[in-house]
N, C-alpha and C positions, 0 to 999 in steps of 0.2 A: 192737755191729755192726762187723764187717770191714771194713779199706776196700774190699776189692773186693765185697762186697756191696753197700757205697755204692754202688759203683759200676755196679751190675746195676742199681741202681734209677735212678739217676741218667741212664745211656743210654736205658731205658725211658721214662725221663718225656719227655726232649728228641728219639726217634724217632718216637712218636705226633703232636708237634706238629708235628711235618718233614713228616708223611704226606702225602700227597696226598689226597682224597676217592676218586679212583680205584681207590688201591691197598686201598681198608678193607677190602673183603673178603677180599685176600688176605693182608692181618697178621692179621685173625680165624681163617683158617685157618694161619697159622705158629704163634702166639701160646703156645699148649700146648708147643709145642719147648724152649723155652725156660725150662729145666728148675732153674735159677741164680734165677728171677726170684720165685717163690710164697714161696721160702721167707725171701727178700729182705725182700720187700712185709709178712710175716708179724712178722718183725723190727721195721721200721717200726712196726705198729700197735703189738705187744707191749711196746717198749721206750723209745716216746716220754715216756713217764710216770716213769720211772726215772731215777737219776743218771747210770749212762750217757748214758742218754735225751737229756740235754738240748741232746747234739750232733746227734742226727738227730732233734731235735723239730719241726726247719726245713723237714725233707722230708715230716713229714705233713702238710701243709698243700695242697702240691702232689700228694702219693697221692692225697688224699680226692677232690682238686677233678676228678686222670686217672678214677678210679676213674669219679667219677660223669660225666665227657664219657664212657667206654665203656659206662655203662648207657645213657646215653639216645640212643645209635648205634640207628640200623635193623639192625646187624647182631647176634642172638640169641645166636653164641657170645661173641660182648663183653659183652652185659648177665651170660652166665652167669659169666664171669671174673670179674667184679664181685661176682658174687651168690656166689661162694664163699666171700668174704672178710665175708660178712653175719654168722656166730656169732662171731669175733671179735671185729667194730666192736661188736657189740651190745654183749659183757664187756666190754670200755674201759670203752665208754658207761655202763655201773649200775655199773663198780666206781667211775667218777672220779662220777660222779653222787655217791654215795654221801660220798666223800671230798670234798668241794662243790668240785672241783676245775673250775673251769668254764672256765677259760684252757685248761687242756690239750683239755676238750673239745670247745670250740667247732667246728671241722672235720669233728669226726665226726657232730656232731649234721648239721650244713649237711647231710652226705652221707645220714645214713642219713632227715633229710627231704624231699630231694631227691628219694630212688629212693621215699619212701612217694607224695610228690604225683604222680609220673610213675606210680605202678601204679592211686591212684584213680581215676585218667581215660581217657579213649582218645583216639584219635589226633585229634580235633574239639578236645578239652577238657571233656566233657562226663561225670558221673559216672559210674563201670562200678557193674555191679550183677552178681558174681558167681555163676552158677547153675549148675545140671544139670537136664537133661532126663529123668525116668522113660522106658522102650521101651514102648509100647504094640503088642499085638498086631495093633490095627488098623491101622496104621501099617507100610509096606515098610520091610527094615531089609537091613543084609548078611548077617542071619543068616536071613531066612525071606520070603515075598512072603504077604501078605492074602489069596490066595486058595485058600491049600493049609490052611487050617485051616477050610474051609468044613464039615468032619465033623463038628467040634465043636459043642457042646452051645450053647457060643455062637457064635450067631451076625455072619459080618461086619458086619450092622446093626446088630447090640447092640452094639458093641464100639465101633463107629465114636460112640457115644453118650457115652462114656466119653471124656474130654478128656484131654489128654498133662500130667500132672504135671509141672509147671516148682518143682524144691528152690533156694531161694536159701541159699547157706552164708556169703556175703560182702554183707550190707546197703550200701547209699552210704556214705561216708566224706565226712566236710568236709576241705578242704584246711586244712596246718597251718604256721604260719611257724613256732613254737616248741615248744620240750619246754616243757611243764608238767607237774604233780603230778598233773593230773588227766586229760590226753590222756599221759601217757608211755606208760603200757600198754596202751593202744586203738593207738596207731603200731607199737610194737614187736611186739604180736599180729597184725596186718598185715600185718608185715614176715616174719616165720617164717611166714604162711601162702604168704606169697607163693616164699619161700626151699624150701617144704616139696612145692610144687606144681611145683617144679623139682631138686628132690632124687635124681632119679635118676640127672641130669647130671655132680652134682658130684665132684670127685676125692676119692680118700683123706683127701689131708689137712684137706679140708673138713668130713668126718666128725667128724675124732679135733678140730678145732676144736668142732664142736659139742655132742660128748660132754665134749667138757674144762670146755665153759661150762656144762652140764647139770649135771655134779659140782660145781663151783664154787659157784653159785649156790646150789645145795643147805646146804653147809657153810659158807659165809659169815656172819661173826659169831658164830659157834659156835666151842667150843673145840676140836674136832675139826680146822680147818683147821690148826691147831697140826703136827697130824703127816704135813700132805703136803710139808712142806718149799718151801713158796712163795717166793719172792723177796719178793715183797710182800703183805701180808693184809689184809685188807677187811672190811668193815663190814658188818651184817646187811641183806640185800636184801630186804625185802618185795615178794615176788609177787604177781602178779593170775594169777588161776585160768586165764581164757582165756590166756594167755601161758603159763601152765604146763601146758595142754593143747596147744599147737602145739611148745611145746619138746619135751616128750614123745613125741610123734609123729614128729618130726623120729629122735631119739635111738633109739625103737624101728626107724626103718627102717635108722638107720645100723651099727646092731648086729647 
């Protein structure tokens, strides 16, 4: 890392805590300007692990912790700033997993349980149960009003008999203090849905982060990672299916 990339981070970290609560929404709205800082903060995550690294190992600690004060802000483009940098914490996270590197990881786990406990809940504290609603025809909508289909074969009394289809895609979640072997891929398929559910949002570089972890993961532990010429090579990740259903999804829209 550059010093003056240091140093984009560095002002970064100690402007946010100078803020005022007043001004939040208007750094939310500067925030993207600030064109020196993504690719900064990307450094950070990328290189704390590395012998470079262990000079700016000091400043992930304090990323994670701004990171997650701007997710759990009332204001929605700071959670999304947060949530761009979500396909990198995660490769940290299962390459250092992997390598039992638990010192380096400890911050990012903090962060990426942090934003899983804040998305279980809503604003009471009480479990979210993520759903969708079927359109019933009996039912006024912005595309048609219940009485202009009175021609129809069915009728608006039969139709009104017919109950509104509620799909649940996201069951309750229990809240988690720690990665385990056996909650790690029920959090992280959480977290891509959640990522994947704001994916329209996110910049470029949040893309080619997430296609980069899609490949990765793929050829880890395998001889094949041999010939991307990596900095550093990792250890075979075993996936869980539903994690490899939301990364996929993510990676086909980003393509």
């Amino acid at each position: 890392m550059l010093g003056s990339e240091r140093g984009v981070v560095e002002e970064w970290l100690s402007e946010f805590k100078a803020l005022p609560d007043t001004q939040i929404t208007n750094y939310a709205a500067t925030l993207h300007r600030k064109k020196t800082l993504v690719p900064a903060l990307y450094k950070v995550i990328q290189d704390s692990n590395n012998e470079v690294g262990r000079f700016i190992r000091k400043l992930l600690e304090p990323v994670c912790h701004q990171l997650f004060e701007l997710y759990r802000s009332s204001e929605v483009r700071l959670k999304r700033f947060t949530l761009q940098f979500l396909p990198e914490l995660m490769w940290v996270y299962l390459r250092l997993t992997v390598s039992r590197d638990r010192q380096s990881n400890g911050c990012i786990e903090a962060l990426l349980l942090g934003i899983y406990n804040l998305e279980i809940a809503d604003k009471d504290g009480n479990n979210k149960v993520l759903s969708f609603t079927i359109p019933s025809l009996s039912k006024p909508s912005i595309y048609h009003e219940p009485s202009t289909i009175g021609s129809m074969a069915l009728t608006e009394g039969a139709l009104c008999q017919h109950d509104l289809i509620r799909v649940v895609y996201s069951d309750l979640h229990p809240q988690r203090e720690t990665f385990t072997a056996q909650n790690r891929f029920e959090v992280l398929s959480f977290l891509m849905l959640c990522y994947n559910s704001a994916i329209v949002y996110m910049p470029a570089s949040s893309y080619q982060s997430l296609c980069r972890m899609g490949s990765r993961v793929c050829v880890s532990g395998f001889p094949r990672q041999h010939e991307k010429h990596w900095k550093e090579l990792c250890g075979r990740i075993v996936l869980d299916p539903e994690f490899m259903v939301q990364l996929l999804t993510g990676v086909y829209y980003a393509m």
